[in-house]
N, C-alpha and C positions, 0 to 999 in steps of 0.2 A: 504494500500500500504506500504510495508516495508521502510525504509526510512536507508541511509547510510551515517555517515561523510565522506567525501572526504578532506582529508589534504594536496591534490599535490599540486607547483605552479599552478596561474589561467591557464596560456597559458595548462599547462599540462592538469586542472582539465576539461575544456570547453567538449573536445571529450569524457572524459569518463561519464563526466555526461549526455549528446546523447546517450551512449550507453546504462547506465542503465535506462534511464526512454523509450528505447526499450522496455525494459525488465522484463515492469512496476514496476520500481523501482526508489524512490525520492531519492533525495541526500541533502545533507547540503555541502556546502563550504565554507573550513577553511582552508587556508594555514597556514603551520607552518614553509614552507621554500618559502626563498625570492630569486629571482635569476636577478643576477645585471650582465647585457652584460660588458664584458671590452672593452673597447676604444684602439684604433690604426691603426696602418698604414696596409695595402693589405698583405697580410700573404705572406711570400717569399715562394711558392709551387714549384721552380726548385729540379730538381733531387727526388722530391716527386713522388712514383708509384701508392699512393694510403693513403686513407685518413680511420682513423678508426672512426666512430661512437658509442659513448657508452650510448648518451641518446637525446633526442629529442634536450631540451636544448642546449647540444650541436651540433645540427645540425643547429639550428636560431643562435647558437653565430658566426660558421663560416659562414653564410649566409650575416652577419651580417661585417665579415671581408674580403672575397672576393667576385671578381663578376663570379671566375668564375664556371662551373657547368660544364664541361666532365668530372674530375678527376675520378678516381675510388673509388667508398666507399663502406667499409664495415659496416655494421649498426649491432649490437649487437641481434637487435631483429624487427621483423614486425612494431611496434609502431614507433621504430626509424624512420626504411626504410619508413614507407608512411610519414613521416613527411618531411624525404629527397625529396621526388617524391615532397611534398605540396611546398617545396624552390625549386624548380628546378632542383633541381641533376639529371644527367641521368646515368649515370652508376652506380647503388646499388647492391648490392648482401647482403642479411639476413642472420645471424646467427639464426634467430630464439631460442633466448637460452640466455643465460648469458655471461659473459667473457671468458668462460672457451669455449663456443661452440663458438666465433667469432676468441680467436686464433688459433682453429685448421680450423675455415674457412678461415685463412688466411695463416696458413702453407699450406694447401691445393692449394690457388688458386696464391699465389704471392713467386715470384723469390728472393731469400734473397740481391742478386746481383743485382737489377735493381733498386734501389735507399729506400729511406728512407720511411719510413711510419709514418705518422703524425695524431696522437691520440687529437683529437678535444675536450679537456677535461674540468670540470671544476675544482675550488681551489679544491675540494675531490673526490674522486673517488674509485669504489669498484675494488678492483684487478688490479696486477699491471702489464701491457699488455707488458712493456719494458721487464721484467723480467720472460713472459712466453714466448716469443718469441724470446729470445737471447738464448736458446738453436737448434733455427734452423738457428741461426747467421743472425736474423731480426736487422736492426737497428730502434727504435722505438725512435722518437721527440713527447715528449710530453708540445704540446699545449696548455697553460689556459689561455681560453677566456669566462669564466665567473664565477663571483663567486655566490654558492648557502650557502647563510646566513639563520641558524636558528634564528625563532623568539625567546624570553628574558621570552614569559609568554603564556601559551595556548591563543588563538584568541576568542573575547569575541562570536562568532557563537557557538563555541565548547562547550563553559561555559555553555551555555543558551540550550543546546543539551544532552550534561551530566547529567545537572540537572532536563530535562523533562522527561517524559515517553515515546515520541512518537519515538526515537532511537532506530534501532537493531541492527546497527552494526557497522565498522569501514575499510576502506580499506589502506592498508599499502602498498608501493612499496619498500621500501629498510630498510635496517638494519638501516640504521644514522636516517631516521629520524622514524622509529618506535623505538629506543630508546628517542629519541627525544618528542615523543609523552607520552610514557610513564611516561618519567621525571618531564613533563610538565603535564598531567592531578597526580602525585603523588605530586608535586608540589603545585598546585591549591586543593589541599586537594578533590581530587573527583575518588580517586581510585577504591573505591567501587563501583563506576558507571556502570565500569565494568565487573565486575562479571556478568550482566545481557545482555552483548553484545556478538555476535560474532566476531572475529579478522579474517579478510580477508585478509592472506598474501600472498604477490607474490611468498616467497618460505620460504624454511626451516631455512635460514641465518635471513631472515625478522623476522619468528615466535620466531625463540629462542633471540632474540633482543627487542621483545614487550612485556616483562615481564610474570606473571605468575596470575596477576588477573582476567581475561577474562572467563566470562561464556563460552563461545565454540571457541574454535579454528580452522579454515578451510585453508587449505593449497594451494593453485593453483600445479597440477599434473605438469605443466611444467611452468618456468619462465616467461612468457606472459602475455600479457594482454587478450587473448583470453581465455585464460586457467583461468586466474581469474573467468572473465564474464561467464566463464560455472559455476564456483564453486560455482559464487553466483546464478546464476539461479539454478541449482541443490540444494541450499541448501531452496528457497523458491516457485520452480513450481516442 
């Protein structure tokens, strides 16, 4: 049975590691990112038309900071959106895609004139959504309500995974922290571990951010997580 590191937050890693052992596929998990809810008062959502989504995380941090669930959201991608459905949200609509395909879902579906749009974000974030959508005179409030802390040293599951045989591969979701990863097994003196793995990235921003040791490279055709889960079953059924 092939067997893969998993580096997401747990709350993140739980559903995908469901998905590959579908797929009969083992996993190992290792967080290398920590994600700490912020604390505070009921979020002021007046004159808000609608709330942006950019990653599960934070869908649980505003879950986390109001109670309430008709607002309108736009969710970056499928992963997001059923995560929102899993809190309650009822009004979702998918960009299916990255940042790039959620602000033109949102040029598309919301009024620049009908109030603010509140980006549910955390301390870092890929692409700046204020700044792609103040060309359609969006006003975009961005929100931080959790922060995602890199771990200091690869996670001792990782160590002990690198250094067996029984490893083939690795899956990466974002640039920060497949640099992250990188640094951290170059760090730990286990670079060459590499070379005998495949690097599972969610995209092209991912790949060129995970270094250049990696016995094979495999890219997801679209930013998803469905699109992964094909790459890797296509790359061992």
């Amino acid at each position: 049975m092939p067997r893969l590191l998993v580096t997401r937050p747990a709350d993140d890693a739980a559903p995908l590691v469901a998905r590959l052992q579908e797929l009969g596929i083992d996993s190992i998990v290792s967080p290398i990112l920590e994600i700490e809810y912020i604390d505070g008062t009921d979020l002021d959502l007046s004159g808000v038309q609608g709330v942006l989504l950019t990653s599960a995380n934070g869908v649980r941090a505003l879950a986390h900071r109001t109670q309430r669930r008709d607002m309108p959201c736009y969710a970056v991608g499928d992963a997001t959106a059923r995560q929102a459905e899993t809190c309650g949200f009822t009004a979702i609509q998918s960009a299916n895609g990255d940042v790039d395909d959620l602000a033109r879902l949102v040029a598309a579906h919301c009024d620049p004139d009908a109030g603010v749009l509140l980006h549910a974000a955390g301390s870092v974030t890929a692409g700046d959504l204020a700044a792609m959508l103040a060309p359609q005179n969006f006003s975009v409030r961005r929100e931080m309500l959790y922060d995602a802390k890199m771990v200091e040293t690869l996670p001792p599951e990782a160590v002990k995974a690198l250094q067996g045989a029984a490893l083939d591969g690795v899956v990466l979701y974002s640039p920060r922290t497949a640099k992250h990863f990188n640094d951290l097994v170059e760090k730990a003196g286990l670079a060459a571990a590499l070379g005998r793995l495949t690097l599972f990235a969610l995209s092209e921003n991912v790949d060129n951010a995970a270094g250049d040791a990696w016995g094979k490279r495999i890219i997801a055709t679209h930013p998803d997580q469905e699109s992964l889960l094909q790459a890797v079953r296509t790359c061992y059924y």
